[in-house]
PDB file with SEQRES, HELIX, SHEET and CRYST1 records, atoms N, CA, C and O in Angstrom:
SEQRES   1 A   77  UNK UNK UNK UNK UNK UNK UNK UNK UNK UNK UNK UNK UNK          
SEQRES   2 A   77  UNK UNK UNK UNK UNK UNK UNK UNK UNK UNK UNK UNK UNK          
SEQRES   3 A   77  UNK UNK UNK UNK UNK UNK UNK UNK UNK UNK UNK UNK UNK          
SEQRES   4 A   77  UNK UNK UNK UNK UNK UNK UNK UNK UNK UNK UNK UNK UNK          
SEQRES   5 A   77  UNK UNK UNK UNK UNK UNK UNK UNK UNK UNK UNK UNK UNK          
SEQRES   6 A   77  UNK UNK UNK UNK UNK UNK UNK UNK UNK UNK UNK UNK              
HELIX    1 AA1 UNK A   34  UNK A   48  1                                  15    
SHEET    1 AA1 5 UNK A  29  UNK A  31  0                                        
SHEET    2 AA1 5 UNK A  17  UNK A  21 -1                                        
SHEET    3 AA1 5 UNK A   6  UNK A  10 -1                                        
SHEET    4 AA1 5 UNK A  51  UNK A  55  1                                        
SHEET    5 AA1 5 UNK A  62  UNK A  67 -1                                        
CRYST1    1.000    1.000    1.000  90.00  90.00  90.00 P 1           1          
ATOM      1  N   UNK A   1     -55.254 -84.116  25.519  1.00  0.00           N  
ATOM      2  CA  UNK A   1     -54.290 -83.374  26.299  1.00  0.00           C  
ATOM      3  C   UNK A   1     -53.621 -82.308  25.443  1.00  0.00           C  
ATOM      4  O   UNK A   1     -53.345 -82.534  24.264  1.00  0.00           O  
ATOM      5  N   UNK A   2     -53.404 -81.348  25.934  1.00  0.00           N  
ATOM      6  CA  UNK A   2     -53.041 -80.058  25.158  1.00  0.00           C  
ATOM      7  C   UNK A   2     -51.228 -80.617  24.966  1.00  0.00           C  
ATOM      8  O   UNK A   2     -50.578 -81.385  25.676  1.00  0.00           O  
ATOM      9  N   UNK A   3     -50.925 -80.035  24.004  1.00  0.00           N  
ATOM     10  CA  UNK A   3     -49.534 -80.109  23.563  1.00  0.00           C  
ATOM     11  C   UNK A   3     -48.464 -79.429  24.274  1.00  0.00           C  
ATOM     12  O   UNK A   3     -48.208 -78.292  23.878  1.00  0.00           O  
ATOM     13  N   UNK A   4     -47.746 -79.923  25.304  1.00  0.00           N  
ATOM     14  CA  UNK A   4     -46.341 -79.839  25.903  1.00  0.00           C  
ATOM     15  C   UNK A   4     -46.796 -80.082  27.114  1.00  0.00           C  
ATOM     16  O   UNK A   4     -46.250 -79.446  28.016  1.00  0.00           O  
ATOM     17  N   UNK A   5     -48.136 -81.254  27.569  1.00  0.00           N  
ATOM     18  CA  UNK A   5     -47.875 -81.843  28.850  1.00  0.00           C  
ATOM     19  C   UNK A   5     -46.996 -82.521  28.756  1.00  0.00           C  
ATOM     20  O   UNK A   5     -46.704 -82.992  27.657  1.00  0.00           O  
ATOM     21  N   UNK A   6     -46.134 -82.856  30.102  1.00  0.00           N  
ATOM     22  CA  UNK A   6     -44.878 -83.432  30.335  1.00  0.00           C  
ATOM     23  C   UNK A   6     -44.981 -84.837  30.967  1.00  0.00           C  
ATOM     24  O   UNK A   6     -45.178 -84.771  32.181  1.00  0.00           O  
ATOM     25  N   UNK A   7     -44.908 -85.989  30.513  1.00  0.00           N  
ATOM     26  CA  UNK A   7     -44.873 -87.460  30.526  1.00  0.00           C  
ATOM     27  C   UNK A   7     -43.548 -87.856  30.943  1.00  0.00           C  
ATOM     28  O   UNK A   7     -42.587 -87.756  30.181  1.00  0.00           O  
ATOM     29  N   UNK A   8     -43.423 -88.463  32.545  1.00  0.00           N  
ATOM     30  CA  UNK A   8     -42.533 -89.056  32.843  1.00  0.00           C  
ATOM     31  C   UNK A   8     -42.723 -90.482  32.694  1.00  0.00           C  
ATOM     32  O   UNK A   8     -43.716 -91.016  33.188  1.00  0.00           O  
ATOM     33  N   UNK A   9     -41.653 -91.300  31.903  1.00  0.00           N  
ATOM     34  CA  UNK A   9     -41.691 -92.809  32.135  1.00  0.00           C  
ATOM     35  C   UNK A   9     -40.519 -93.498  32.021  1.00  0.00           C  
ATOM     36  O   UNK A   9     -39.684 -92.662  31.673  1.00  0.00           O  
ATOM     37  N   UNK A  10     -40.018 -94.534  32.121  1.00  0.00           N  
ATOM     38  CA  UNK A  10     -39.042 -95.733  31.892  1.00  0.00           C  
ATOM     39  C   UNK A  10     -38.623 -95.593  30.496  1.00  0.00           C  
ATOM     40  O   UNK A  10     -39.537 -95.497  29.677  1.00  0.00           O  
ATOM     41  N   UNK A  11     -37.421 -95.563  30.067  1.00  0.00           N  
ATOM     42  CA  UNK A  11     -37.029 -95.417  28.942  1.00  0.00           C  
ATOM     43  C   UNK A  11     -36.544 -97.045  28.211  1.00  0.00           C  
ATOM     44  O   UNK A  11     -35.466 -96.970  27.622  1.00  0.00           O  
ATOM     45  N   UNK A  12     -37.093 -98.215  28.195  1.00  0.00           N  
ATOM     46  CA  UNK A  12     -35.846 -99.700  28.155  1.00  0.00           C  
ATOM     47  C   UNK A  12     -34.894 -99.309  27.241  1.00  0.00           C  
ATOM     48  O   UNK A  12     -33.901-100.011  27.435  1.00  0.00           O  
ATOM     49  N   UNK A  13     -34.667 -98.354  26.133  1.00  0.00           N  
ATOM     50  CA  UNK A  13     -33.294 -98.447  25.669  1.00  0.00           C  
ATOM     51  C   UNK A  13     -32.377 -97.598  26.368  1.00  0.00           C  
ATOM     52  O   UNK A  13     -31.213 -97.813  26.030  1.00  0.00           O  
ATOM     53  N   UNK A  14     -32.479 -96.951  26.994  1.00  0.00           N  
ATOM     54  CA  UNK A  14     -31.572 -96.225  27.471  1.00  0.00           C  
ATOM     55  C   UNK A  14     -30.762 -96.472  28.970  1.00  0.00           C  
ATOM     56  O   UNK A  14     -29.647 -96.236  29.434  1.00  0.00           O  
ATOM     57  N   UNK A  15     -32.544 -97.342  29.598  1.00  0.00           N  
ATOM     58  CA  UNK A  15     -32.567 -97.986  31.104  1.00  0.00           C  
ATOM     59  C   UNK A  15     -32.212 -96.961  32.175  1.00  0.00           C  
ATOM     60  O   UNK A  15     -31.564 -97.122  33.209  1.00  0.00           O  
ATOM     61  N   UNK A  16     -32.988 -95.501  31.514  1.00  0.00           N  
ATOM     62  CA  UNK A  16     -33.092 -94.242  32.743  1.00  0.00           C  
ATOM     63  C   UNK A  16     -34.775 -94.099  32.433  1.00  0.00           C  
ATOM     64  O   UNK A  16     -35.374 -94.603  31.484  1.00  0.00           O  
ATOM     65  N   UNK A  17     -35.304 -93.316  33.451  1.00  0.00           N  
ATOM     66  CA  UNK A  17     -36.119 -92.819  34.123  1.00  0.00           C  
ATOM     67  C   UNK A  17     -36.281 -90.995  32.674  1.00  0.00           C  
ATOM     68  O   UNK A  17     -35.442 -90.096  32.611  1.00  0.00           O  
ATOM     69  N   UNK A  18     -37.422 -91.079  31.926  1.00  0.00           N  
ATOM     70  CA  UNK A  18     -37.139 -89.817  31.435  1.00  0.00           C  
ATOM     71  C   UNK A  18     -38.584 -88.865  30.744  1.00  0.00           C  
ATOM     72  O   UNK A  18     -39.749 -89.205  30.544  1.00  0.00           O  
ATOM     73  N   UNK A  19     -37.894 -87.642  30.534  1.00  0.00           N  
ATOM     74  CA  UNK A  19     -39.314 -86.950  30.785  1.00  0.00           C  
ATOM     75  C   UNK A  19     -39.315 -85.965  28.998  1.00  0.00           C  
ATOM     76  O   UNK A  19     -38.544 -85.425  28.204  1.00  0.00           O  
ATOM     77  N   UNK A  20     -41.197 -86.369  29.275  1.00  0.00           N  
ATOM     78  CA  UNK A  20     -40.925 -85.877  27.470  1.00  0.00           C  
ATOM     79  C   UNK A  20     -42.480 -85.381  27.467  1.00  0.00           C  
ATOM     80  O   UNK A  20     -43.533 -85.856  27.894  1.00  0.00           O  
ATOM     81  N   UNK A  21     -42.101 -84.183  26.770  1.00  0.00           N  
ATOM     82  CA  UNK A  21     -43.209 -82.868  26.194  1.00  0.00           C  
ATOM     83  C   UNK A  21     -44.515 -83.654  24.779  1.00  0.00           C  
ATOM     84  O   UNK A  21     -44.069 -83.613  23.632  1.00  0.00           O  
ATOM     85  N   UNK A  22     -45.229 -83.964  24.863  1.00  0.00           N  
ATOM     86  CA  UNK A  22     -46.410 -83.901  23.589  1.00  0.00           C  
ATOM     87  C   UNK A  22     -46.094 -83.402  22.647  1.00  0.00           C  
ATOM     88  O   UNK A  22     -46.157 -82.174  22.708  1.00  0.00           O  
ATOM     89  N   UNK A  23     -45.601 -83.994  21.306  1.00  0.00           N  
ATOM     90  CA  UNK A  23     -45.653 -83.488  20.069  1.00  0.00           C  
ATOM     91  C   UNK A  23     -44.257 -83.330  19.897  1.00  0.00           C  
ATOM     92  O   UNK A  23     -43.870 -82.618  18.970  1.00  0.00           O  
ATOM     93  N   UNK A  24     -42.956 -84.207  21.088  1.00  0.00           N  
ATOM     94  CA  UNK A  24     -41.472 -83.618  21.085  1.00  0.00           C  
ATOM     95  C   UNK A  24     -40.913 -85.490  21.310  1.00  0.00           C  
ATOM     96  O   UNK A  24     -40.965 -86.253  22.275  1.00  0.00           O  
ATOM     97  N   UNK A  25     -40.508 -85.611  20.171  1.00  0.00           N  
ATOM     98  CA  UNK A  25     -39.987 -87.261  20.718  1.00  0.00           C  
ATOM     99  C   UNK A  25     -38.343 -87.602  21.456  1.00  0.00           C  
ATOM    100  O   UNK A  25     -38.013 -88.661  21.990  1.00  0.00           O  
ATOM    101  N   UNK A  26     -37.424 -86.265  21.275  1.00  0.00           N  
ATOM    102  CA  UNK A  26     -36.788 -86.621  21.883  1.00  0.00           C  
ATOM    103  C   UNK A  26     -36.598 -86.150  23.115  1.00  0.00           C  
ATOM    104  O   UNK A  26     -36.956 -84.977  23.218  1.00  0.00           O  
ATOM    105  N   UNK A  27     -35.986 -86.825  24.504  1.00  0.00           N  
ATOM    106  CA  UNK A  27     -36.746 -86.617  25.640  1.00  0.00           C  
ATOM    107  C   UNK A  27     -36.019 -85.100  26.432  1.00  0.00           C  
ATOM    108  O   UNK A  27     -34.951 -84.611  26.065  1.00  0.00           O  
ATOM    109  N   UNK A  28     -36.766 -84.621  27.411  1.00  0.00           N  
ATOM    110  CA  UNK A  28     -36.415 -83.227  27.696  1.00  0.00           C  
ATOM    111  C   UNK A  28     -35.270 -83.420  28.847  1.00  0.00           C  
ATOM    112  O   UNK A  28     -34.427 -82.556  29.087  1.00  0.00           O  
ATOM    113  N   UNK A  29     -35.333 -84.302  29.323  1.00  0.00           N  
ATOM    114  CA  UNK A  29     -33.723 -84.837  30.823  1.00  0.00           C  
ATOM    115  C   UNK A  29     -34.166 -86.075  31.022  1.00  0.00           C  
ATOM    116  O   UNK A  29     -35.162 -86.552  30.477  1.00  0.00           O  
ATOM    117  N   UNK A  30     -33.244 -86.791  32.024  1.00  0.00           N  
ATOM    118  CA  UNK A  30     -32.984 -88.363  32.066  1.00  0.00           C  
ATOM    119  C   UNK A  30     -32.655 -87.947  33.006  1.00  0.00           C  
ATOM    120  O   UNK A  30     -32.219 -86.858  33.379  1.00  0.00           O  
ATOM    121  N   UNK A  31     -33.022 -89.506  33.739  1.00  0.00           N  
ATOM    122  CA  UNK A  31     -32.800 -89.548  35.347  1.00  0.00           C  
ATOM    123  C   UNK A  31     -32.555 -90.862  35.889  1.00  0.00           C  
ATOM    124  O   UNK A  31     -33.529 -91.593  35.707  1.00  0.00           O  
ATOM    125  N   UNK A  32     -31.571 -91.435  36.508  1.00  0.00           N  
ATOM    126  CA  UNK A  32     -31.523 -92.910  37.368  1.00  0.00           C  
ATOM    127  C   UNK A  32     -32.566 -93.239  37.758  1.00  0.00           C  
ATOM    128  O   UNK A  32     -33.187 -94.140  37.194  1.00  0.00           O  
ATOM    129  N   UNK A  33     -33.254 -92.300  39.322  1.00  0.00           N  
ATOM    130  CA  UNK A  33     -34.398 -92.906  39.449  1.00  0.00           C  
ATOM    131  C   UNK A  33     -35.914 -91.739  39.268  1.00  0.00           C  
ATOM    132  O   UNK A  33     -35.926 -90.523  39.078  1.00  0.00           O  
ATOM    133  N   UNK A  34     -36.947 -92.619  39.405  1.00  0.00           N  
ATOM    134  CA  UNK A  34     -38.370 -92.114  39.035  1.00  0.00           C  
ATOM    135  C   UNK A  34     -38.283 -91.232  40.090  1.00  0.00           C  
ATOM    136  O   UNK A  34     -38.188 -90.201  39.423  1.00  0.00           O  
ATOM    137  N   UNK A  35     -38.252 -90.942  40.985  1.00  0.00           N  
ATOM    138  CA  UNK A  35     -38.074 -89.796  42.155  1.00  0.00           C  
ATOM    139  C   UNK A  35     -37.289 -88.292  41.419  1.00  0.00           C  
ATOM    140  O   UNK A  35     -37.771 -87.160  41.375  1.00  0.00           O  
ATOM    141  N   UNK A  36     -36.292 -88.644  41.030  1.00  0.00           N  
ATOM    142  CA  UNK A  36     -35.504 -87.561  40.508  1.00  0.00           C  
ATOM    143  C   UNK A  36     -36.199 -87.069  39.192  1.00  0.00           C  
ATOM    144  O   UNK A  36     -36.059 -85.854  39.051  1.00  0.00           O  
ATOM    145  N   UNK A  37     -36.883 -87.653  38.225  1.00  0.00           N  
ATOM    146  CA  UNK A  37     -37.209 -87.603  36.998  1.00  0.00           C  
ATOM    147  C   UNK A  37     -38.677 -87.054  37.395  1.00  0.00           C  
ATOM    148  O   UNK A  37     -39.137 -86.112  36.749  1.00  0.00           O  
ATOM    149  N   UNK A  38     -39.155 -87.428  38.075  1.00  0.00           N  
ATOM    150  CA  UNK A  38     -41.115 -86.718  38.761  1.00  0.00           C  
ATOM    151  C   UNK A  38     -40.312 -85.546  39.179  1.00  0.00           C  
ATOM    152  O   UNK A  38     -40.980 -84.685  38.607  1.00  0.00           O  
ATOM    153  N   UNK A  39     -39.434 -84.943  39.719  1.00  0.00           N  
ATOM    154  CA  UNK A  39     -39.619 -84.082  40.219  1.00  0.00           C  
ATOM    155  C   UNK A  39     -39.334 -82.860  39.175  1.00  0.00           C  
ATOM    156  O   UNK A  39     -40.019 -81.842  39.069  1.00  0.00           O  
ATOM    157  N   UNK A  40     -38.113 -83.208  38.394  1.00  0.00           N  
ATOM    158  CA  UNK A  40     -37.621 -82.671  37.183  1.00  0.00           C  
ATOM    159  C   UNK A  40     -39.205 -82.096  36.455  1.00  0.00           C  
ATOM    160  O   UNK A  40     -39.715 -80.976  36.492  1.00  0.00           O  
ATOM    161  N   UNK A  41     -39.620 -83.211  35.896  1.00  0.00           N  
ATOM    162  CA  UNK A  41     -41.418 -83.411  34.935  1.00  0.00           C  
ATOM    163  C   UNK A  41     -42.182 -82.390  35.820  1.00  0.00           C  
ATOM    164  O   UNK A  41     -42.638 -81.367  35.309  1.00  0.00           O  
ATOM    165  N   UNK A  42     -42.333 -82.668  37.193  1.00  0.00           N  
ATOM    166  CA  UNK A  42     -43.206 -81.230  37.675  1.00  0.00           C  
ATOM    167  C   UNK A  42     -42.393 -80.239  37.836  1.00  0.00           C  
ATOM    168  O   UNK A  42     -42.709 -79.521  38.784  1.00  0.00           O  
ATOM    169  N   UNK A  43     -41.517 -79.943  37.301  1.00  0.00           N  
ATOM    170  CA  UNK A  43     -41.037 -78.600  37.159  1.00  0.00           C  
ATOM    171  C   UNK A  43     -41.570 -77.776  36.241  1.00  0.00           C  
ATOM    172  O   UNK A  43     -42.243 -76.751  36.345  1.00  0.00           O  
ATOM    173  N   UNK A  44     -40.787 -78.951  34.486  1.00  0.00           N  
ATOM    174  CA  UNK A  44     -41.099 -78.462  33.620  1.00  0.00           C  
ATOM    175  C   UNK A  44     -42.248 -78.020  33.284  1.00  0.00           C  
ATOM    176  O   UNK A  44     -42.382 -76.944  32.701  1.00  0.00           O  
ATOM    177  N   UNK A  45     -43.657 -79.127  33.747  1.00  0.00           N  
ATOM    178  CA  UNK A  45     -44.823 -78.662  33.702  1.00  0.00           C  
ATOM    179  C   UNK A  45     -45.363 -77.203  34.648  1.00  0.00           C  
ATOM    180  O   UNK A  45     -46.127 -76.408  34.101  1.00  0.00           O  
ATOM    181  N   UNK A  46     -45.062 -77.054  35.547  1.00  0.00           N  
ATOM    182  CA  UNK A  46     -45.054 -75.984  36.062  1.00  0.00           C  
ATOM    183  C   UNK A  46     -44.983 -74.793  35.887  1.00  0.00           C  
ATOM    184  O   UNK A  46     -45.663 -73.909  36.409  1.00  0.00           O  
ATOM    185  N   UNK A  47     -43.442 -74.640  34.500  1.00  0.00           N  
ATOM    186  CA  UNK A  47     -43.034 -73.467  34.577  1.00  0.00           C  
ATOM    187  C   UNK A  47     -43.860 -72.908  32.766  1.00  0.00           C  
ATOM    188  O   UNK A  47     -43.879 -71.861  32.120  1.00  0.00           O  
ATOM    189  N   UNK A  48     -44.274 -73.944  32.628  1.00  0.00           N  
ATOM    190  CA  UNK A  48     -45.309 -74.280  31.302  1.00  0.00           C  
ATOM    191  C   UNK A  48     -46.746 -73.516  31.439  1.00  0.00           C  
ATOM    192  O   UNK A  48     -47.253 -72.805  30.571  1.00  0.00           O  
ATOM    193  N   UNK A  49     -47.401 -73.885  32.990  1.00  0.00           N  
ATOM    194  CA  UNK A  49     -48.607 -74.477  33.214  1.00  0.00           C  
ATOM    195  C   UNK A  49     -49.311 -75.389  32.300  1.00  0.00           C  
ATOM    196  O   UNK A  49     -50.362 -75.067  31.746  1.00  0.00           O  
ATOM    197  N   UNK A  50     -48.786 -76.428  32.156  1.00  0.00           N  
ATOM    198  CA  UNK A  50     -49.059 -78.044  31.867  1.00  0.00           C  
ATOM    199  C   UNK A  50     -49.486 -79.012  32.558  1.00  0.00           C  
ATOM    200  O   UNK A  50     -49.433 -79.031  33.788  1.00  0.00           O  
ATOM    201  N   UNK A  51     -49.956 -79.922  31.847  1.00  0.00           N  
ATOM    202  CA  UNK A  51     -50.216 -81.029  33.041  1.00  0.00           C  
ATOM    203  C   UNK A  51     -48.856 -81.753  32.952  1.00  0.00           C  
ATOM    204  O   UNK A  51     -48.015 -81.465  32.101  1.00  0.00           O  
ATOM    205  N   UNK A  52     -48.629 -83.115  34.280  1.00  0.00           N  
ATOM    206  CA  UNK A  52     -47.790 -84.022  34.135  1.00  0.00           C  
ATOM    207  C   UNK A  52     -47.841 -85.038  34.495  1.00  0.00           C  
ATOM    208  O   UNK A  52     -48.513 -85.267  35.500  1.00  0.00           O  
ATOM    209  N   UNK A  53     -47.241 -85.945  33.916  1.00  0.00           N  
ATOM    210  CA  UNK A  53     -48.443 -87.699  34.078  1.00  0.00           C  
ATOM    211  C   UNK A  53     -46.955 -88.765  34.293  1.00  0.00           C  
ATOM    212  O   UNK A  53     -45.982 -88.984  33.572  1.00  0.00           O  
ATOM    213  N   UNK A  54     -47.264 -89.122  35.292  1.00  0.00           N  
ATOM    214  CA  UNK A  54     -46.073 -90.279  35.637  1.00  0.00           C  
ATOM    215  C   UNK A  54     -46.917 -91.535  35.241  1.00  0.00           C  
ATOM    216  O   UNK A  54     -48.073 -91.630  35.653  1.00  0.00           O  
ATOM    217  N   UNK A  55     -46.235 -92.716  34.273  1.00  0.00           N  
ATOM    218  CA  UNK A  55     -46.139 -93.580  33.857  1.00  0.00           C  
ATOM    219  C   UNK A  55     -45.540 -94.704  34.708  1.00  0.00           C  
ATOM    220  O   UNK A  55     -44.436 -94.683  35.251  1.00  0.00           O  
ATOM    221  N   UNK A  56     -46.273 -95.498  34.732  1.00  0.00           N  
ATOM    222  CA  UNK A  56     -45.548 -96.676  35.723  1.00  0.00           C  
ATOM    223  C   UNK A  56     -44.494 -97.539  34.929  1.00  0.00           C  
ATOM    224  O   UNK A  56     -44.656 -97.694  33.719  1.00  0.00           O  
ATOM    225  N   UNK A  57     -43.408 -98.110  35.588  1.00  0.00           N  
ATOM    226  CA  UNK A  57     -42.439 -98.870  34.986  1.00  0.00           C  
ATOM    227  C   UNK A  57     -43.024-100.002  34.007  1.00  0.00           C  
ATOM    228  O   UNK A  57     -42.692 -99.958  32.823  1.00  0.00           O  
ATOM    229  N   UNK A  58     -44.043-101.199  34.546  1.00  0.00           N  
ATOM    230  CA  UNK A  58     -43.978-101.979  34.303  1.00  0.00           C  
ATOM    231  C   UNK A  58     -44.947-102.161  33.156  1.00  0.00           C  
ATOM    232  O   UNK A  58     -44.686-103.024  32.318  1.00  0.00           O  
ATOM    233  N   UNK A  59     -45.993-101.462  33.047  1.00  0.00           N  
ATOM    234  CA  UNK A  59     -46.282-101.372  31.859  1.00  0.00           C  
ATOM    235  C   UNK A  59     -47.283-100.039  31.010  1.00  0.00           C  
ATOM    236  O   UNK A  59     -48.205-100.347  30.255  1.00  0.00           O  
ATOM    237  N   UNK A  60     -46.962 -98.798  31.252  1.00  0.00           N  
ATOM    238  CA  UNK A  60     -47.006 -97.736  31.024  1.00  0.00           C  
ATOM    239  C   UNK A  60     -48.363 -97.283  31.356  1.00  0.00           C  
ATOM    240  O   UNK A  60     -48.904 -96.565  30.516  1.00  0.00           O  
ATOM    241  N   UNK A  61     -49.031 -97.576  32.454  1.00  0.00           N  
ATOM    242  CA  UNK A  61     -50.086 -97.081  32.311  1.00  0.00           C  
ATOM    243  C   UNK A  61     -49.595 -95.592  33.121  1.00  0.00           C  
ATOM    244  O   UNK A  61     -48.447 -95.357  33.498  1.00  0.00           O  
ATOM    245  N   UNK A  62     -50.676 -94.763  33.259  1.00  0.00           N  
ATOM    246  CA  UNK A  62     -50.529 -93.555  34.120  1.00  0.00           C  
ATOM    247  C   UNK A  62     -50.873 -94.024  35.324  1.00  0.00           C  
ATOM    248  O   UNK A  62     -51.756 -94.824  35.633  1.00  0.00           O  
ATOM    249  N   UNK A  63     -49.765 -93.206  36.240  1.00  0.00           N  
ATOM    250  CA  UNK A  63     -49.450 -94.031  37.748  1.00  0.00           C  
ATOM    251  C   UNK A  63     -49.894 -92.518  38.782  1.00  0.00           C  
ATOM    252  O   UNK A  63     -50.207 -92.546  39.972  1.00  0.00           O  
ATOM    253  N   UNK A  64     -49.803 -91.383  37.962  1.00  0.00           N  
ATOM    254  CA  UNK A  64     -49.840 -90.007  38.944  1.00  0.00           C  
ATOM    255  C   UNK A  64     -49.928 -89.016  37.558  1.00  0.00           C  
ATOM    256  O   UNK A  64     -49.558 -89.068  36.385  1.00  0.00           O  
ATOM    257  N   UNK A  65     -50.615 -88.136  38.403  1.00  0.00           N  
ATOM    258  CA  UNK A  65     -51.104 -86.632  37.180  1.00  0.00           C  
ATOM    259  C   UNK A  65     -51.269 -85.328  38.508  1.00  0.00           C  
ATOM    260  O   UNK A  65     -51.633 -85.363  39.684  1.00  0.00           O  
ATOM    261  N   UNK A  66     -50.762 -84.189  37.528  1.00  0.00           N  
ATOM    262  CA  UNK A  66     -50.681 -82.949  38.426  1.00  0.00           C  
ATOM    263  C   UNK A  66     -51.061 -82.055  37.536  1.00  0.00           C  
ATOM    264  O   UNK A  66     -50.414 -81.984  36.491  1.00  0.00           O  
ATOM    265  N   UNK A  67     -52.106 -81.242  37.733  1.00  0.00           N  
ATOM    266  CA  UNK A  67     -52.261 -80.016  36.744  1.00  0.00           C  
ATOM    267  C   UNK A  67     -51.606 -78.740  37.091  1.00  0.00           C  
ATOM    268  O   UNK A  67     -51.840 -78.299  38.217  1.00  0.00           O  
ATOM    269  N   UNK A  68     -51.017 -78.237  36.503  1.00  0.00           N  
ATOM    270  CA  UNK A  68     -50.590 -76.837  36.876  1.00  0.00           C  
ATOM    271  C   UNK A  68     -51.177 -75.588  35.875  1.00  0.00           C  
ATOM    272  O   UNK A  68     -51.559 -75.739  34.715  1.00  0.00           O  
ATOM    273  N   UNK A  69     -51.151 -74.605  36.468  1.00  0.00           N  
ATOM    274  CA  UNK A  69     -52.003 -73.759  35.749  1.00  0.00           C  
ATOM    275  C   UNK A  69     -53.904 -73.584  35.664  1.00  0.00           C  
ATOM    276  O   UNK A  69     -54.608 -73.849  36.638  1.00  0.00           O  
ATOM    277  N   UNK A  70     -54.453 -73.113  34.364  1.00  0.00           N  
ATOM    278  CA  UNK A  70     -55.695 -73.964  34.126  1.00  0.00           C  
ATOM    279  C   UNK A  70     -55.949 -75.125  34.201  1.00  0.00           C  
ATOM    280  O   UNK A  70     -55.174 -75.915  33.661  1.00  0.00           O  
ATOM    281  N   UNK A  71     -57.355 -75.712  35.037  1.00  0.00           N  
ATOM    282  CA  UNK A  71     -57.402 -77.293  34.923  1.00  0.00           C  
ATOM    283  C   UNK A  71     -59.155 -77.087  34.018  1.00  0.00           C  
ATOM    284  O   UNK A  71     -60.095 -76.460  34.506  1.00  0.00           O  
ATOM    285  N   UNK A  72     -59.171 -77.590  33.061  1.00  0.00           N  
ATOM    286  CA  UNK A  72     -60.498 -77.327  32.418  1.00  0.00           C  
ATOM    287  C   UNK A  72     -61.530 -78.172  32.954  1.00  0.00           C  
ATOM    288  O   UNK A  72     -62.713 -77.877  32.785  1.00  0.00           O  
ATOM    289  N   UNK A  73     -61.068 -79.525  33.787  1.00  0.00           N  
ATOM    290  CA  UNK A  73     -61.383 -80.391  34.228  1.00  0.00           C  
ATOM    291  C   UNK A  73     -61.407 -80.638  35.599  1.00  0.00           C  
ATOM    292  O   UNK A  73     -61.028 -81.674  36.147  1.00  0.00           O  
ATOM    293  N   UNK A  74     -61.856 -79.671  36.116  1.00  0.00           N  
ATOM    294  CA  UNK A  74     -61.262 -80.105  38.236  1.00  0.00           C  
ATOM    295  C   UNK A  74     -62.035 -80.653  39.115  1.00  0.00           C  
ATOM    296  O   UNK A  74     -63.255 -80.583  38.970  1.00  0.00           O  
ATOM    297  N   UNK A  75     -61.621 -81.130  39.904  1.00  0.00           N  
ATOM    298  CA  UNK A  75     -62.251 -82.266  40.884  1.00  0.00           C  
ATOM    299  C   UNK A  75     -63.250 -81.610  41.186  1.00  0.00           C  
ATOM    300  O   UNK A  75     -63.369 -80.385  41.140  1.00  0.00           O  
ATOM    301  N   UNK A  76     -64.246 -82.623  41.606  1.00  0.00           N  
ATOM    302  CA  UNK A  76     -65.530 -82.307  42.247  1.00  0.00           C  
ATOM    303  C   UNK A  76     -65.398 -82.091  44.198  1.00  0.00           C  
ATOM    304  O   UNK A  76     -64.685 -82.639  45.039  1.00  0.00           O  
ATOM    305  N   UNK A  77     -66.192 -81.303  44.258  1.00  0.00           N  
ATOM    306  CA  UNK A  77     -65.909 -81.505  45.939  1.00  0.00           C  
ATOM    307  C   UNK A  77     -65.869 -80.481  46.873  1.00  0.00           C  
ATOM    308  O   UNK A  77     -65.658 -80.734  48.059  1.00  0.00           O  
TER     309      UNK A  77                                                      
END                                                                             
């Protein structure tokens, strides 16, 4: 993944919802819930053209992905 896709996930120390850039460990906004924080993450990726990958709570796998911009990789179909 190219450097400053935007990763939304569960933070347990903080116990918010938060969104963070590739190659940037501290996080870019915080959010109560995953609704508010996905929407924030496809912004940032957006205004990037980045990808952005929502992380599931319970144990981080990737739960949702959105490409914006170039996709080097695009669906078949």
């Amino acid at each position: 993944m190219a450097k400053g896709d935007v990763h939304t996930s569960y933070d347990d120390d903080s116990g918010k919802w938060v969104n963070r850039r590739e190659g940037i460990t501290r996080a870019s906004s915080s959010h109560d819930t995953a609704a508010e924080a996905s929407a924030r993450g496809k912004d940032l990726a957006r205004s990037t053209d980045n990808e952005w990958l929502r992380h599931r709570k319970d144990n981080g796998e990737i739960q949702e992905r959105n490409t914006y911009g170039d996709d080097s990789h695009p669906p078949k179909g």
